[in-house]
C-alpha positions as CSV (number, residue, x, y, z in Angstrom):
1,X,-31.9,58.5,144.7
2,X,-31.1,62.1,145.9
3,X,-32.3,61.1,149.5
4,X,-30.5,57.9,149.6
5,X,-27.0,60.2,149.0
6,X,-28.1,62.1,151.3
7,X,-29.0,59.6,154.3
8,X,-25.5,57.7,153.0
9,X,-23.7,60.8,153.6
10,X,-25.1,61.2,157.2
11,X,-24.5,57.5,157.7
12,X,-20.6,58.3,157.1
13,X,-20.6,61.8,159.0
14,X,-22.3,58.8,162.0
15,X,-19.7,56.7,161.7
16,X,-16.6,58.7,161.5
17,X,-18.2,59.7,165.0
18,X,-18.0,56.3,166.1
19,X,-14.6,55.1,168.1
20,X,-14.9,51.6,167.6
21,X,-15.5,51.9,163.5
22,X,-12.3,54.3,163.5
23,X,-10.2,51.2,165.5
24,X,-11.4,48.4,163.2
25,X,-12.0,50.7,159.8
26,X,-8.3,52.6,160.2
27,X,-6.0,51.7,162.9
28,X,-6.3,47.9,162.9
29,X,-5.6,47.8,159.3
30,X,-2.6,49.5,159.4
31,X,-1.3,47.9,162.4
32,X,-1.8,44.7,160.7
33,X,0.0,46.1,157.1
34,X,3.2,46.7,159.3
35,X,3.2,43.5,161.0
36,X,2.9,41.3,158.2
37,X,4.8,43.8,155.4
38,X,7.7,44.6,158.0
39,X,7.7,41.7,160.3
40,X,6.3,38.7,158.8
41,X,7.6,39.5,155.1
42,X,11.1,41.5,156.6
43,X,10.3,44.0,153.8
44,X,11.1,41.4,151.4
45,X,9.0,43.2,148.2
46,X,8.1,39.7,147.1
47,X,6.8,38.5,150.5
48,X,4.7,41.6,151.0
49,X,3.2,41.4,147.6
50,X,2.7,37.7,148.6
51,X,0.6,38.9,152.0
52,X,-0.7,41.7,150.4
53,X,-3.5,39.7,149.8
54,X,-4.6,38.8,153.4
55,X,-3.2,42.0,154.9
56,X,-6.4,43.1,152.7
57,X,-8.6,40.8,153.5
58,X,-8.3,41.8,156.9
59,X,-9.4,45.4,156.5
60,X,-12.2,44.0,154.2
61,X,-13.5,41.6,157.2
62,X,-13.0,44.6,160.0
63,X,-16.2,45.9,157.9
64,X,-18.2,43.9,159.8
65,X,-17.2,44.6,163.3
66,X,-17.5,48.0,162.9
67,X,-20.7,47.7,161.0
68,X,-22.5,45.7,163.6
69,X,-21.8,48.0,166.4
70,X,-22.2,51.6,164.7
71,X,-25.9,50.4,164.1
72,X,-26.6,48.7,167.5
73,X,-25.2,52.1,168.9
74,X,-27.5,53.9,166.7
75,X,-30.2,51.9,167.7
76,X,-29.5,52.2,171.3
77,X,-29.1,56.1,171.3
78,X,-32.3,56.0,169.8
79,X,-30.9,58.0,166.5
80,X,-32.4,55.0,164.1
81,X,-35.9,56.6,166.1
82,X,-35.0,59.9,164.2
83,X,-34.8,58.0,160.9
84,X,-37.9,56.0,161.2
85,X,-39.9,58.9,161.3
86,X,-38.6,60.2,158.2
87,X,-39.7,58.7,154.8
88,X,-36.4,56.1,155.2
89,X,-37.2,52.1,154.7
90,X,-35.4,49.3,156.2
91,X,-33.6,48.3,153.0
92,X,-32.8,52.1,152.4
93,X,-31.2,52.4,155.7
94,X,-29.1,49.0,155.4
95,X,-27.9,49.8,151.6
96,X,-26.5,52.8,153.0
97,X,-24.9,51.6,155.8
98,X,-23.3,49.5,153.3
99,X,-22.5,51.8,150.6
100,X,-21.3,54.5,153.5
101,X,-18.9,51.4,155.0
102,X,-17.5,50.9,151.3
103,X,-16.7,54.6,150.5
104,X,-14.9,54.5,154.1
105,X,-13.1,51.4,154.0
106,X,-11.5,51.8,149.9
107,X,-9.2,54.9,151.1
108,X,-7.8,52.7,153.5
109,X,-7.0,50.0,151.2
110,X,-5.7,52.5,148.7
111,X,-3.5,53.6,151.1
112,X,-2.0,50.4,151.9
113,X,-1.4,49.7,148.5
114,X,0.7,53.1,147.9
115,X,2.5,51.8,151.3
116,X,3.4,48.5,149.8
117,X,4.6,50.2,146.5
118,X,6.5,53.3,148.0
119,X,8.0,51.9,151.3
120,X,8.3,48.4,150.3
121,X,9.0,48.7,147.1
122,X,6.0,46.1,145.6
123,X,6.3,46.6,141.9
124,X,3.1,45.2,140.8
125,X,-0.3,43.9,142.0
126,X,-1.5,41.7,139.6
127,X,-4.7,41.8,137.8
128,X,-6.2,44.6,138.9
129,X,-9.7,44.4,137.6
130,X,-10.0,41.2,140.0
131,X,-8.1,42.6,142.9
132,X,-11.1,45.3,142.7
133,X,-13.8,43.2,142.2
134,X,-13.1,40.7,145.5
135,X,-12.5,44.1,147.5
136,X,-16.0,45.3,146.7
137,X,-17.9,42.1,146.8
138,X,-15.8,41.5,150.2
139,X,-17.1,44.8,152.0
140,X,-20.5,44.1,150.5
141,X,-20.6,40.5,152.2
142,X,-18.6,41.1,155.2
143,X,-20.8,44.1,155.5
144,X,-24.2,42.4,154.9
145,X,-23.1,40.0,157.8
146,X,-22.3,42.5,160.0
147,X,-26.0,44.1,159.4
148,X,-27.4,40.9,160.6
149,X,-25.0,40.7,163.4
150,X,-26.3,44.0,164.6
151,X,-30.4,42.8,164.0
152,X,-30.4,39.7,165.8
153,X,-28.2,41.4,169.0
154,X,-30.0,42.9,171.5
155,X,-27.5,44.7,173.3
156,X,-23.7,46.0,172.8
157,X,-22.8,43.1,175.1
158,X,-24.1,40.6,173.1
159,X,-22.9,42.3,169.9
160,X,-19.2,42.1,171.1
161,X,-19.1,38.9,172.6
162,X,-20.5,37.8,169.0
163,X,-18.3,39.6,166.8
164,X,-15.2,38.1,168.8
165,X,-16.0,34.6,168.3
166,X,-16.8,35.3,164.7
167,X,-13.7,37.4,164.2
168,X,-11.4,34.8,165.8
169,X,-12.5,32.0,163.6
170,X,-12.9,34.4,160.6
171,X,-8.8,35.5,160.7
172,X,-7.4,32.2,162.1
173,X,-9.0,29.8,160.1
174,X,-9.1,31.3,156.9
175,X,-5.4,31.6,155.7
176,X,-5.6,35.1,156.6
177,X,-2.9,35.2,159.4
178,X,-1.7,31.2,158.7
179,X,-1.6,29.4,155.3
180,X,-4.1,27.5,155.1
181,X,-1.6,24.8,154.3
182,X,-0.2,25.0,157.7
183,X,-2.9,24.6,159.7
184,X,-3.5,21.3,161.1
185,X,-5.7,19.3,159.0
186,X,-8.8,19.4,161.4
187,X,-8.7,23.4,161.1
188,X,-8.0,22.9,157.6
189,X,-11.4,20.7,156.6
190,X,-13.2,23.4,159.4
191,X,-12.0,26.5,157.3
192,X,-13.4,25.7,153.7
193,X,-16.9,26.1,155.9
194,X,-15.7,29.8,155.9
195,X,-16.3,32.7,153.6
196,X,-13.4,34.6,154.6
197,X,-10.9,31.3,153.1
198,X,-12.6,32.4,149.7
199,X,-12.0,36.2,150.2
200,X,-8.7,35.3,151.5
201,X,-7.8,33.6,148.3
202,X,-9.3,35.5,145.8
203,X,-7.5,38.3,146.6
204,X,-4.2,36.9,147.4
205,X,-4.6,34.8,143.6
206,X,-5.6,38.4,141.9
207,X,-2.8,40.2,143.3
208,X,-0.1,37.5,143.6
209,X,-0.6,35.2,140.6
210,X,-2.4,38.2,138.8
211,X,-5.4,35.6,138.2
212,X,-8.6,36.8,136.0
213,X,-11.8,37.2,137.8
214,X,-12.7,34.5,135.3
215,X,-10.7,32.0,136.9
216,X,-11.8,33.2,140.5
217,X,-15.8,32.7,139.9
218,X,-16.3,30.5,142.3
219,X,-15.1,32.6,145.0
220,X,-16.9,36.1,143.9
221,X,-20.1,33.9,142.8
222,X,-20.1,32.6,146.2
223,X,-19.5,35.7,148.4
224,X,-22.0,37.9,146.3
225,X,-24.6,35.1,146.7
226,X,-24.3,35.1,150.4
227,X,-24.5,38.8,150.6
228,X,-27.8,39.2,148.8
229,X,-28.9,36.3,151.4
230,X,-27.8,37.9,154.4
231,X,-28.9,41.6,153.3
232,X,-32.2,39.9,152.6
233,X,-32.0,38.3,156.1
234,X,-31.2,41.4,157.7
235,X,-34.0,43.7,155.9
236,X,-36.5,41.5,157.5
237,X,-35.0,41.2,161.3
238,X,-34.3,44.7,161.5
239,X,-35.1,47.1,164.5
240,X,-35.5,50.7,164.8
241,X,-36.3,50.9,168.4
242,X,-34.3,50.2,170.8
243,X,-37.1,48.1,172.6
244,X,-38.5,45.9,170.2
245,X,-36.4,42.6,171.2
246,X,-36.3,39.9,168.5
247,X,-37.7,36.3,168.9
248,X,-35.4,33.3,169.2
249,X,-37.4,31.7,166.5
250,X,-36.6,34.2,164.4
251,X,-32.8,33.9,164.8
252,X,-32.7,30.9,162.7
253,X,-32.9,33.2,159.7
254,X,-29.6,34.3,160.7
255,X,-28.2,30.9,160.9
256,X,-29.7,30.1,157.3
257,X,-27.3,32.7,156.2
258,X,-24.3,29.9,156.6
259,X,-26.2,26.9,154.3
260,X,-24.2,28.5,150.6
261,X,-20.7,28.3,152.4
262,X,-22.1,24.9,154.5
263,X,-22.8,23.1,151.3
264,X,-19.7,24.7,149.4
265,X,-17.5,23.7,153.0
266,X,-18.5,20.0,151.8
267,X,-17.9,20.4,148.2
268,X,-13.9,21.5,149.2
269,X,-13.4,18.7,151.5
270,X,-14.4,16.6,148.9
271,X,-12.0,18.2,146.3
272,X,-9.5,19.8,148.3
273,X,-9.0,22.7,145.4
274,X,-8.6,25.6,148.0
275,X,-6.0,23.8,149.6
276,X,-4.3,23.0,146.7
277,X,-4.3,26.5,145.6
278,X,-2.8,27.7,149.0
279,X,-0.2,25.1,148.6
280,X,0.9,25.9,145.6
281,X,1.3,29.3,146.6
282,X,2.9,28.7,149.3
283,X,5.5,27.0,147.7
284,X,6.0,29.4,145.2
285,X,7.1,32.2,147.6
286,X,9.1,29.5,149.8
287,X,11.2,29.1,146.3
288,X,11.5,32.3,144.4
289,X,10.5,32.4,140.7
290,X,8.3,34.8,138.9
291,X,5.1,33.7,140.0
292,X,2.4,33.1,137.5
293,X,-0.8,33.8,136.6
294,X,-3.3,31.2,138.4
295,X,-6.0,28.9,137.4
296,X,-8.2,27.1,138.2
297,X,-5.7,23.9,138.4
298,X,-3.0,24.9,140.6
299,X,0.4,24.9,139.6
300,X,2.3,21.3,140.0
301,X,4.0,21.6,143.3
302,X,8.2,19.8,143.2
303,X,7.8,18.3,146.5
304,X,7.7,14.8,146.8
């Protein structure tokens, strides 16, 4: 245990070092806070508390980006080399890459919150226990996916072009940047395919409705399932050198990683609950009442 500490501390000294973690891990974040808390919302401390949720989500999914390219730069610069030779496994070197991504990304998060309360004026986040549950199962996930991101890339190019395709679909089809209500109903029936929707709700239902993390099973059941997959996934496909090239064949491991959220995808188009949820909340903030605390059966909606 004392020598994973330590290889996690060198894996955040690493990263810090790293330009592209800083961007995604720091100033992205907090670019998006002030959009969505001063533009979107107008300051309103209702509205905030209202985006709070993806505004979070956001810097939760970033994880991944930065993730995937601090260990393909690694591996390129031949430092994973260094580590190889030392008594370090696979899974050590992954877990810590995960655990360092955490302790980096939760000050950032933190900070937001204390921006939301002291310039915006949010009085309360909801239930707190589930607001910090999502958060860490989020990184873990978001940051297991990035890990297999950076196994099956070869190159920075390919790890870029990658992450932007994934990143697009992740915050545009997910409710993160547009309710999930207002997207047209072919990007609606795509989205439920997506675990970001399910980070994106959970934590918008634990901070804005203040909902249990009894109520939001589905959502943490479902993201820590597909991290265990995909760290599994990317324990066996990873690389320390940075000439070992993996097979095509073996890529389809990666693509395996999708089947939990595939088969859950079809499940919500046949029930239509997320959608329901982000209608319901949706109308809630549209007309002003203390919101309250969600369930699983969303809250009768007045519209005809």
């Amino acid at each position: 245990m004392r020598h994973f500490f330590t290889l996690t501390g060198m894996r955040m000294r690493l990263t810090l070092r790293n330009k592209l973690f800083l961007f995604f891990g720091l100033i992205m974040p907090f670019g998006f806070f002030f959009l969505f808390a001063g533009v979107f919302a107008k300051g309103d401390p209702a509205a905030v508390r209202f985006l709070l949720g993806p505004v979070i989500s956001l810097a939760v999914m970033g994880a991944f980006w930065g993730l995937s390219v601090a260990l393909v730069t690694f591996r390129e610069q031949g430092i994973l080399r260094r580590f190889h030779v030392t008594p370090v496994t696979s899974a050590d070197m992954l877990a810590s890459s995960i655990v360092a991504n955490y302790l980096l990304i939760l000050p950032t998060i933190a900070i937001e919150l204390l921006l939301a309360k002291f310039i915006f004026h949010v009085s309360g986040f909801g239930d707190l226990l589930s607001l910090f549950i999502m958060i860490t199962i989020g990184v873990i996930s978001f940051g297991s996916m990035g890990l297999v991101i950076a196994s099956v890339t070869n190159t920075m190019q390919e790890t870029q072009v990658l992450n932007q395709l994934l990143w697009f679909a992740l915050i545009f089809l997910s409710g993160a940047t547009v309710p999930l209500s207002d997207l047209p109903k072919a990007a609606q029936a795509f989205g439920v395919f997506l675990p970001a929707t399910y980070l994106v709700w959970g934590l918008q239902a634990a901070i804005f409705f203040s909902t249990p993390i009894w109520h939001l099973w589905k959502e943490a059941l479902s993201l820590f399932g597909w991290a265990i997959l995909t760290f599994f996934v990317a324990s066996q496909l990873f690389r320390w050198e940075p000439e070992s090239k993996i097979p095509r064949k073996a890529k389809l491991w990666a693509a395996a990683t999708a089947l939990p959220f595939f088969l859950l995808g079809i499940w919500e188009n046949h029930t239509g609950t997320i959608l329901l949820q982000s209608k319901a909340a949706l109308h809630a903030i549209n007309n002003p009442a203390k919101p309250k605390p969600q369930t699983d059966t969303p809250p009768p909606s007045n519209e005809k």
